[in-house]
C-alpha positions as CSV (number, residue, x, y, z in Angstrom):
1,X,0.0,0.0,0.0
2,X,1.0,3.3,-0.2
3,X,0.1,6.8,0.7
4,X,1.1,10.6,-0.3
5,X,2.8,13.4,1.6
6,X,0.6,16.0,1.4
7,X,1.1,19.1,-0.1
8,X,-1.8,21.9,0.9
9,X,-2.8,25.5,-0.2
10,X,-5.1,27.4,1.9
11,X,-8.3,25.2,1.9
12,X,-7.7,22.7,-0.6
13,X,-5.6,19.4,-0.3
14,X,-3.0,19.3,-4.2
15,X,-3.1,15.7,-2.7
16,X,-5.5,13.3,-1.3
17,X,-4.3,10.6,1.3
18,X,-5.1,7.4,-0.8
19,X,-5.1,3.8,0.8
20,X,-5.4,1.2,-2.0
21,X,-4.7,-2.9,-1.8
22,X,-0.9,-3.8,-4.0
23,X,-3.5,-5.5,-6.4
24,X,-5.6,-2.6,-7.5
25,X,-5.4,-0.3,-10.4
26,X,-5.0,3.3,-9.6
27,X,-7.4,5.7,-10.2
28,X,-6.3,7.9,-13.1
29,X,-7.6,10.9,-11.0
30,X,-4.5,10.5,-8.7
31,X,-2.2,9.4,-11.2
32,X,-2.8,13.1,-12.8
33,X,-1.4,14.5,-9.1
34,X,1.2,12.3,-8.5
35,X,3.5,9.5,-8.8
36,X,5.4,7.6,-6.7
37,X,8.4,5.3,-7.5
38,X,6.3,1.9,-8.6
39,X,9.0,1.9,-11.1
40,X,12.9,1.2,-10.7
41,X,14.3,3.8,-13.2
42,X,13.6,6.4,-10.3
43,X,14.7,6.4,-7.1
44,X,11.1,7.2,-4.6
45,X,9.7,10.7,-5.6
46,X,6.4,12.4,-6.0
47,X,5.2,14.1,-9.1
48,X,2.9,17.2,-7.9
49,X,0.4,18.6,-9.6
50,X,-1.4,21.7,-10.6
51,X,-3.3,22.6,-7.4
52,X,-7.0,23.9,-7.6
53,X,-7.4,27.2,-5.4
54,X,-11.2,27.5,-5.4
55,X,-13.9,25.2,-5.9
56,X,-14.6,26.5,-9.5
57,X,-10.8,26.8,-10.6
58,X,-10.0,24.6,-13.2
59,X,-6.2,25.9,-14.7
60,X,-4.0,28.5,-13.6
61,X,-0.4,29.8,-14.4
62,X,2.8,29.9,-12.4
63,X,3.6,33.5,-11.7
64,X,7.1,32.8,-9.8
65,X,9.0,29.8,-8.5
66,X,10.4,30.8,-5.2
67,X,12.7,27.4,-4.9
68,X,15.5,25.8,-7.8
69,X,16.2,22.4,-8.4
70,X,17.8,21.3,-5.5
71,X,16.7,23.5,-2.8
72,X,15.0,21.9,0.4
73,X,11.9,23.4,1.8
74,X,10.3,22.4,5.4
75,X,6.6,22.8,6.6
76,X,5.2,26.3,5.6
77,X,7.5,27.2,3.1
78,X,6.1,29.0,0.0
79,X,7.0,26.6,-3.4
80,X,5.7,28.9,-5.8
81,X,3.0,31.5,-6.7
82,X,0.2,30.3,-8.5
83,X,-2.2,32.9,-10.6
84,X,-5.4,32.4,-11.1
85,X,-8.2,34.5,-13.4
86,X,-8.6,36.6,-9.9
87,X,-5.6,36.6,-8.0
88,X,-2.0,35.3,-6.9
89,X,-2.0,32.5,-4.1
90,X,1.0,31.4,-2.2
91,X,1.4,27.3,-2.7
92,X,2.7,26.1,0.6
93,X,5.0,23.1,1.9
94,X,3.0,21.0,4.7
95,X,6.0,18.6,5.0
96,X,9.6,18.5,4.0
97,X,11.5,17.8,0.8
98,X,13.6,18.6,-1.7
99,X,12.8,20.1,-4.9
100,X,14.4,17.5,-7.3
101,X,12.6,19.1,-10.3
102,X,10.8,22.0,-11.8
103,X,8.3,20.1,-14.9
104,X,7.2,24.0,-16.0
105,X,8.6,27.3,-16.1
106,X,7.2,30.8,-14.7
107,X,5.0,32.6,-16.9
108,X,1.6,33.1,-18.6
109,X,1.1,29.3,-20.2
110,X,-2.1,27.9,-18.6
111,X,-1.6,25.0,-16.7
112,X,-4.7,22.5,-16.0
113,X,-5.5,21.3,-12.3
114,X,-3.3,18.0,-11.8
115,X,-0.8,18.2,-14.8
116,X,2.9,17.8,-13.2
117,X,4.1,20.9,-12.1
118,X,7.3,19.8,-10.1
119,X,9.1,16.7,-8.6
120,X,10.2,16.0,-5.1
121,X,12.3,13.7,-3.5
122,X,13.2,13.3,0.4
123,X,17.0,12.9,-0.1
124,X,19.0,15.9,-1.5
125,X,21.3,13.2,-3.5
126,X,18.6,11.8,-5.2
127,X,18.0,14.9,-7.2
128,X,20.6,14.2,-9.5
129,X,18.9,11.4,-10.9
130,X,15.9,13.6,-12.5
131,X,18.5,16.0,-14.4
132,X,16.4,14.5,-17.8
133,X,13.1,13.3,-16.2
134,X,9.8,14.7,-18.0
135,X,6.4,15.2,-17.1
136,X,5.1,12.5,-19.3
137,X,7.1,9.8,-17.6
138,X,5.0,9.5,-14.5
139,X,1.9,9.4,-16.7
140,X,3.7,6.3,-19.0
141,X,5.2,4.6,-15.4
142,X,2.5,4.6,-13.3
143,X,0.1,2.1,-15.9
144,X,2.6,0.2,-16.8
145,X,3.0,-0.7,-12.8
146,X,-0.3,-1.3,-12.4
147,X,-0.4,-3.6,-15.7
148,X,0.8,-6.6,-14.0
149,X,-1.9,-7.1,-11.2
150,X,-4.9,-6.8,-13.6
151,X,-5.0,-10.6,-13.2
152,X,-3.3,-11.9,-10.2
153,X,-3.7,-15.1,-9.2
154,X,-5.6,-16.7,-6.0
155,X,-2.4,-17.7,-4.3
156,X,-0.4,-14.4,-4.8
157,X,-3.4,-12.0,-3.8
158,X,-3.6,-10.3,-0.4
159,X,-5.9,-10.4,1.8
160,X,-7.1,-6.6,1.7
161,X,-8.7,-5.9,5.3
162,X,-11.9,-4.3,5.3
163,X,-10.6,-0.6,4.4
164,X,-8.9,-1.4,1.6
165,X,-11.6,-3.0,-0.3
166,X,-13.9,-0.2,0.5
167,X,-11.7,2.0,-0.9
168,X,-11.2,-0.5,-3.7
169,X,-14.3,-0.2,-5.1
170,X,-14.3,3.2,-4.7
171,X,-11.9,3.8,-7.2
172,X,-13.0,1.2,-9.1
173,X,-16.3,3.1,-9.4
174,X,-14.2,6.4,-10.2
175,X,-12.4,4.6,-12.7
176,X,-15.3,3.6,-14.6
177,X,-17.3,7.1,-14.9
178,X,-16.9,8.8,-17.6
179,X,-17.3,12.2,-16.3
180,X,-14.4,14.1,-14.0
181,X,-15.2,14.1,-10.4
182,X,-13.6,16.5,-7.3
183,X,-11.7,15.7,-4.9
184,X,-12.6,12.9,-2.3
185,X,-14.1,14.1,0.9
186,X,-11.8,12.9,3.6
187,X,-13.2,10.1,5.5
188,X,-12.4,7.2,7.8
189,X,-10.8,4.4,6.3
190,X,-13.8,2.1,6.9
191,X,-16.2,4.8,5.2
192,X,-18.2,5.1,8.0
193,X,-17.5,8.1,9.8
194,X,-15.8,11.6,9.0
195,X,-12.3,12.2,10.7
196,X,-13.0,15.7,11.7
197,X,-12.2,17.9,15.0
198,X,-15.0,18.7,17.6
199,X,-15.3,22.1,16.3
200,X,-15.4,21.3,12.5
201,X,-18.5,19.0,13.8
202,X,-20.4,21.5,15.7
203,X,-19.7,24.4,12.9
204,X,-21.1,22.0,10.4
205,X,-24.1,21.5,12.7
206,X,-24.5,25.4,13.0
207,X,-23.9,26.0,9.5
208,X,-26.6,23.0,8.1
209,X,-23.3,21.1,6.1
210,X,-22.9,17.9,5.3
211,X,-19.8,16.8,6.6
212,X,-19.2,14.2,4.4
213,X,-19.0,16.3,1.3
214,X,-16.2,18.7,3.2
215,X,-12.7,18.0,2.1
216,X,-10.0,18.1,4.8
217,X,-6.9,19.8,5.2
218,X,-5.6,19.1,8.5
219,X,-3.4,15.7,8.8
220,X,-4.2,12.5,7.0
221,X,-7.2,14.1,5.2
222,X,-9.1,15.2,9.0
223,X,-11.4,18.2,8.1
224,X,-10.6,21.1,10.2
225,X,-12.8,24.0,11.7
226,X,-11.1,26.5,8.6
227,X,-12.3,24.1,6.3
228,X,-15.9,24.4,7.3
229,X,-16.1,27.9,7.4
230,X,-14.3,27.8,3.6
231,X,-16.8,25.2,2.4
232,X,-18.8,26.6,-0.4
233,X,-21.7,24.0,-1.5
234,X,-23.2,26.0,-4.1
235,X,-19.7,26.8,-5.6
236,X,-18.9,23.2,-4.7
237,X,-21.8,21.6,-7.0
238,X,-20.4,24.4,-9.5
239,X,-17.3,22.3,-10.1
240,X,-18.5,19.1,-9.6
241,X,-21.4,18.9,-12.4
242,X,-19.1,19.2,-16.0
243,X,-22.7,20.9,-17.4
244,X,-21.7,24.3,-15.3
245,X,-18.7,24.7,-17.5
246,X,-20.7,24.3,-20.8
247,X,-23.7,27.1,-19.0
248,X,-20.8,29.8,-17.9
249,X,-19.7,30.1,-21.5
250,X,-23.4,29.9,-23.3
251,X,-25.1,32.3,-25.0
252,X,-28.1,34.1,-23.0
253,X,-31.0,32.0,-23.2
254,X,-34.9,33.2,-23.7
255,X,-38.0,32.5,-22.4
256,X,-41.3,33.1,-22.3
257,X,-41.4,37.0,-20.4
258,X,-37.9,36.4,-18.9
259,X,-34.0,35.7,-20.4
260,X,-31.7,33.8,-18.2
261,X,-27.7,34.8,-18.4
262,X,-25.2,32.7,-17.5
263,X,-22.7,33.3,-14.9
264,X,-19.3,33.2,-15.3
265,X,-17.1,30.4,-13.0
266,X,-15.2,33.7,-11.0
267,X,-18.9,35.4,-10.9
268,X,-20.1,32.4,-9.1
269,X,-17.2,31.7,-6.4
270,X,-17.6,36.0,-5.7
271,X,-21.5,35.1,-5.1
272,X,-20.9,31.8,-2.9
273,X,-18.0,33.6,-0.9
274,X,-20.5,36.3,0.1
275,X,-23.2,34.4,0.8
276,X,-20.7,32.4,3.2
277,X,-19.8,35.7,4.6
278,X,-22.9,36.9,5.2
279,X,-24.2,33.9,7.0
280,X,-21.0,33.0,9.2
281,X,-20.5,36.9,10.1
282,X,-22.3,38.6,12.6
283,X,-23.2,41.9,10.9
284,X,-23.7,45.1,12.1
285,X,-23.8,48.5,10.8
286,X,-22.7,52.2,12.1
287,X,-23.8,55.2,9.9
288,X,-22.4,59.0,10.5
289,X,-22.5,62.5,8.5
290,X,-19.0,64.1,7.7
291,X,-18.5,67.8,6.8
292,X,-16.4,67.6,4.2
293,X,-15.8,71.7,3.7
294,X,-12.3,71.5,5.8
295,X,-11.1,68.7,3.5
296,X,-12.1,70.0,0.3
297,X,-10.8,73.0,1.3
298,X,-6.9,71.1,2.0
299,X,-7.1,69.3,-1.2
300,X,-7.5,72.3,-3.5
301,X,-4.4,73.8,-1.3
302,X,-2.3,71.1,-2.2
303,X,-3.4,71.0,-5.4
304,X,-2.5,74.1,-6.0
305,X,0.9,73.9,-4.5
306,X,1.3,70.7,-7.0
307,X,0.5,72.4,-10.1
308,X,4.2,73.3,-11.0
309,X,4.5,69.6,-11.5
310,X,3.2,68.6,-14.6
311,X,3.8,65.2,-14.2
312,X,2.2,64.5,-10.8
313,X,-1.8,63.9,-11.1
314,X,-4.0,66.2,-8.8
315,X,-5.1,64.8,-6.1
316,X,-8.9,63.6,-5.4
317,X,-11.0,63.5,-2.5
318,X,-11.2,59.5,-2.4
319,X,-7.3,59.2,-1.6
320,X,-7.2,61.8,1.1
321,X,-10.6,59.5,2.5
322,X,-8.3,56.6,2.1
323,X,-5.3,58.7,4.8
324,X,-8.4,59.2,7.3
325,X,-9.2,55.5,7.2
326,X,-5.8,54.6,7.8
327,X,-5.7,57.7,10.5
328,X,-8.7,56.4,12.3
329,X,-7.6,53.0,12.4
330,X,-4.3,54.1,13.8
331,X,-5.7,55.6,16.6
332,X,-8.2,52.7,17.1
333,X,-5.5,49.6,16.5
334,X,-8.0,47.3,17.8
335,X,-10.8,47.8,14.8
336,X,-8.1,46.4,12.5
337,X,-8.7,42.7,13.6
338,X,-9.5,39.6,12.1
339,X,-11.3,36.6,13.5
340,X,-9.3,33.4,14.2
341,X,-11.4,31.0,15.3
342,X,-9.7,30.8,19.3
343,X,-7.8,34.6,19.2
344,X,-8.9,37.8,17.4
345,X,-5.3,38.7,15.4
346,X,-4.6,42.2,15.2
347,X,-2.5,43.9,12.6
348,X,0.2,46.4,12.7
349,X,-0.2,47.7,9.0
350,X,-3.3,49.3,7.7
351,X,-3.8,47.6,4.1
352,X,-6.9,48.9,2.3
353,X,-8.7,46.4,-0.4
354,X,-10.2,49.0,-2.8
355,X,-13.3,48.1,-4.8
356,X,-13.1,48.9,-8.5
357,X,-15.0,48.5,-11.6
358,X,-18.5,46.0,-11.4
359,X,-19.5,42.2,-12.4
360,X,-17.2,40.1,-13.6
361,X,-14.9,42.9,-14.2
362,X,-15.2,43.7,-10.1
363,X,-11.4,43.9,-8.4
364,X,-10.9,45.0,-5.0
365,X,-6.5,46.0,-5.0
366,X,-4.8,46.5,-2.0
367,X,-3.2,50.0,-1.1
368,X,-0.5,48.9,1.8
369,X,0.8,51.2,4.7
370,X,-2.2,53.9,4.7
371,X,-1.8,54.7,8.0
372,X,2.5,55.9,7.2
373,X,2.1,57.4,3.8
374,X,1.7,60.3,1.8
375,X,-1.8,61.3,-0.1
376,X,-0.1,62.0,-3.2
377,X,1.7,58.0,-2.5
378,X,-1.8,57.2,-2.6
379,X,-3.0,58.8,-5.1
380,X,-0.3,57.3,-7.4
381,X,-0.8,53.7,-6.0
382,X,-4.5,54.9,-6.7
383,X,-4.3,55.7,-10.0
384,X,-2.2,52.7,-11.4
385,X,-4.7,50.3,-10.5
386,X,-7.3,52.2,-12.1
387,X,-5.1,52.5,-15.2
388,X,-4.9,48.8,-15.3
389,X,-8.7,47.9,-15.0
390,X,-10.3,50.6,-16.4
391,X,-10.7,50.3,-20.5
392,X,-9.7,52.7,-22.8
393,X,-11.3,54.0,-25.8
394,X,-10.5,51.4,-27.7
395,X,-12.5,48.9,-24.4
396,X,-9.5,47.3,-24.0
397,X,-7.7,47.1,-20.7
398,X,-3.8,47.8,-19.7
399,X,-4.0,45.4,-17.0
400,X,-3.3,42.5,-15.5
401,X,-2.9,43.8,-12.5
402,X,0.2,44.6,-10.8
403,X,0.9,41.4,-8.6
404,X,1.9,44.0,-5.6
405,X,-2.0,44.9,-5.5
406,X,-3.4,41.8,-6.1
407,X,-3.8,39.9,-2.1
408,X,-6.1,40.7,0.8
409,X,-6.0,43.7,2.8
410,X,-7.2,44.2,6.8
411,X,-10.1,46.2,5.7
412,X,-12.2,47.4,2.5
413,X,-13.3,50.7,1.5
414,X,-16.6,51.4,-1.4
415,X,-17.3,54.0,-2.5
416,X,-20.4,54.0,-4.0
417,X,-20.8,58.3,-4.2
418,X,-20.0,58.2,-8.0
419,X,-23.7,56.1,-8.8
420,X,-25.1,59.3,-6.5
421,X,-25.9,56.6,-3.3
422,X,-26.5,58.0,-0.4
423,X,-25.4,55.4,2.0
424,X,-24.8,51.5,1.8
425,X,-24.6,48.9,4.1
426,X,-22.0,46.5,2.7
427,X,-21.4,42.9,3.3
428,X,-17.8,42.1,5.2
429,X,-15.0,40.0,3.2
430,X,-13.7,37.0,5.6
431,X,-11.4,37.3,6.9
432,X,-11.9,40.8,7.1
433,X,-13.9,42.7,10.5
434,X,-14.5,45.7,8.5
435,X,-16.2,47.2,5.4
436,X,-16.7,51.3,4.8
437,X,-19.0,52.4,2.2
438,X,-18.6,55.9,1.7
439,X,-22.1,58.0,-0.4
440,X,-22.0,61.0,-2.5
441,X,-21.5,64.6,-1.4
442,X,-24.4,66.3,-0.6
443,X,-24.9,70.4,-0.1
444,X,-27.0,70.6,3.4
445,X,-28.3,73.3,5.1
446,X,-26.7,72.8,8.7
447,X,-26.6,74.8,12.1
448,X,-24.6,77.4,12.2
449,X,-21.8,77.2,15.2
450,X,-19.8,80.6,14.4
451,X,-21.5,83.9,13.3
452,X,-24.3,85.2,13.0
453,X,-26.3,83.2,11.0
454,X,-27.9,80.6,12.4
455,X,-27.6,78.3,9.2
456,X,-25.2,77.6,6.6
457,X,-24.8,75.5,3.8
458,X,-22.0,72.7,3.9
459,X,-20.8,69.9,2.0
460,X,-21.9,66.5,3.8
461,X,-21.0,63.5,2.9
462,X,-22.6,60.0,4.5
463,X,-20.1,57.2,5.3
464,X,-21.3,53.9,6.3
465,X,-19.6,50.8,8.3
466,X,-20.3,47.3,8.9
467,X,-18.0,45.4,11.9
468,X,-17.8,41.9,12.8
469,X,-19.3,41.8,15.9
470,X,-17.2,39.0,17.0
471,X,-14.3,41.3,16.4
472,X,-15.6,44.7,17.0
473,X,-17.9,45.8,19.6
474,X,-20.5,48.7,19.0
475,X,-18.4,50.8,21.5
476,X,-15.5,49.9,19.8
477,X,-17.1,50.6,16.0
478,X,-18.3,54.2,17.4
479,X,-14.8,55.1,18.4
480,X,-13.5,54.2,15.4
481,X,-16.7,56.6,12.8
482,X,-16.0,59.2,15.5
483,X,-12.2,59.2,15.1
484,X,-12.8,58.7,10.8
485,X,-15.0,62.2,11.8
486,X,-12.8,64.2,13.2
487,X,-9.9,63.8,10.8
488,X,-11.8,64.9,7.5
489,X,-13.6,67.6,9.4
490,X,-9.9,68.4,10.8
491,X,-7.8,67.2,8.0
492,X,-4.7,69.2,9.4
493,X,-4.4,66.1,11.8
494,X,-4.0,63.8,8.7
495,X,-0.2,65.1,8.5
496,X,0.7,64.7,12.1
């Protein structure tokens, strides 16, 4: 018998833990992820394959290899970064090995889910021996070792103890269908019960999962608490029915009083992941006015004392929102949080996700350090990400996406002011605490605190939070709208 070293990114497994008698034919779905030495002309290796980042990814590119041939990694190590249609994921090490050999290069070529990426071995003077190795010699070795037990005879055939013959006919059942299937949820080896933790059992119970369709990340296959929460089941029946494919990339189809569109794979993971959100996350919302006269008032200043720089763009009122954000969570650290299942992790640098553009075309970039920098840094971080997503005359876009902006932030900021919205009440991004929706700017007649008149017309703009009230209590979320307050309506503060 043998079983795989597991190699795991985030919530998916690149490798299931397989238990299978000497005298039955492996699956071809796991002889697409790996193969170990059940040949002589190698010494023992595994062949890893293309992971799959999201329940609905089905290729993806290498962006950069951050080990060489020959270089040993241990648990938690980053292998390479792997780009998908929406973003850059880290691929991490869950064991240790050495890389014996890289099967691809970096770089644009798409690269289906389980074809070979790379080799590893466990001994550093085994890599030698892979100098000329190819990807298609794991897909030629591993039939031609099961070749031989296709008829074994009565005398030489183990006895397989209950376990392995269930998961004998398991595979010989995933052999047989024609269509692909997902990964394996991880079970016990008798198939009667899930290995899971306490917690991942109770959160199922809460959430209405079935446990038994959860894949497991923790070790040998045991589903994990993270991997509940991460469970998507409408994104999960997504990839698992081959007719979704075919539906994302049909043409819109008519009925009688009503047209139904179909929904591209990334459009569908976006609506299962805030759906998730919505229903694990305790929501609740904080709305406040801002007088926005004193800020305006700064930003033509500085524009002004810009101007003899042609080169430098002016300076708009989202980016110096952006420096009160980051102000206001400086001054209330706690706000800028996320929840960890048994500790609430707080973070030292104020990393803003940015929502632009809409539908399938929706990116949220991260603008890093907002709490330390310049508004005119931001406004030229700002103003490269728009560059790249937003189409030109022509509708075509610069993009992709500088791969600096393209990872989770602490906290998101919409701004919906543009559409002429008065307020929104946004839903939170796990692992995230904290969203801020900011409206448009509004002229309002307001009291009058100096002079003689007892009203005056200001500029007033609505701005509207949702916290995780796991993370951040309503005392907590107040301090933070009335610190966000007083730095527009005060913006000298911002440059303290």
């Amino acid at each position: 018998m043998a079983s795989s070293r597991i190699l795991s990114i985030g919530a998916r497994n690149v490798v299931q833990r397989v238990l299978l008698p000497a005298t039955t034919t492996t699956p071809k779905k796991f002889t697409a992820l790996f193969a170990r030495r059940w040949f002589a002309s190698y010494p023992s290796h595994e062949v890893v394959g293309m992971p799959s980042l999201s329940p609905t990814m089905e290729s993806g590119s290498i962006a950069s290899w951050n080990l060489q041939e020959g270089d040993s990694f241990a648990a938690g190590d980053i292998i390479c970064s792997v780009e998908t249609d929406k973003a850059t994921v880290d691929f991490e090490a869950q064991d240790d090995g050495v890389v014996a050999k890289l099967l691809v290069e970096a770089g644009p070529a798409v690269i289906n889910c389980g074809e070979p990426i790379m080799v590893t071995v466990e001994d550093e003077e085994d890599v030698g021996a892979f100098k000329d190795f190819v990807a298609s010699s794991a897909a030629a070795a591993a039939p031609a070792a099961a070749a031989p037990t296709e008829e074994p005879t009565p005398a030489a055939e183990p006895v397989a103890p209950p376990a392995a013959a269930a998961a004998a006919a398991a595979a010989a059942a995933a052999a047989a269908a024609a269509a692909p299937t997902p990964a394996a949820p991880a079970v016990a080896l008798g198939g009667e019960r899930v290995v899971a933790s306490p917690l991942a059992h109770m959160l199922a119970k809460e959430l209405g999962h079935d446990i038994s369709a959860i894949v497991g990340t923790g070790p040998g296959g045991r589903v994990i608490a993270a991997d509940v929460k991460e469970f998507v089941p409408a994104a999960a029946a997504a990839a698992e029915t081959p007719a979704a494919t075919a539906i994302a990339t049909a043409a819109p189809i008519p009925g009688v009083g009503y047209t139904d569109y179909a929904l591209s794979a990334s459009a569908q993971e976006l609506a299962a992941r805030l759906a998730q959100s919505k229903r694990n996350v305790p929501h609740y919302y904080l709305t406040i006015d801002v007088t926005m006269d004193e800020l305006l008032k700064m930003r033509t200043t500085l524009n002004n004392a810009m101007s003899s720089d042609d080169d430098a763009p002016s300076l708009g009122v989202y980016e110096m929102l952006l420096k009160a954000v980051g102000a206001a969570t400086k001054a209330v650290p706690t706000a800028n949080a996320s929840w960890m299942e048994s500790v609430v992790r707080v973070y030292d640098s104020v990393d803003i996700n940015v929502a632009v553009g809409n539908g399938d075309a929706l990116y949220t970039p991260v603008i890093r350090d907002v709490a330390t920098r310049g508004v005119k840094s931001l406004s030229q971080d700002l103003a490269r990400c728009v560059a790249a997503l937003e189409p030109n005359e022509e509708g075509e876009t610069v993009g992709p996406l500088p791969e600096e902006f393209m990872s989770m932030g602490t906290l998101t900021v919409i701004n919906l002011g543009m559409y002429g919205i008065k307020s929104c009440a946004p839903i939170i991004r796990e692992p995230q605490a904290t969203v801020l929706a900011f409206g448009g700017l509004e002229n309002r007649i307001v009291p009058n605190d100096d002079g003689e008149d007892l009203y005056k017309q200001s500029v007033v703009m609505t701005a509207t939070m949702s916290f995780d009230h796991r993370v951040v209590d309503g005392a907590v979320g107040a301090q933070w709208l009335a610190a966000f307050k007083s730095h527009v309506e005060n913006p000298t503060t911002l440059l303290l």
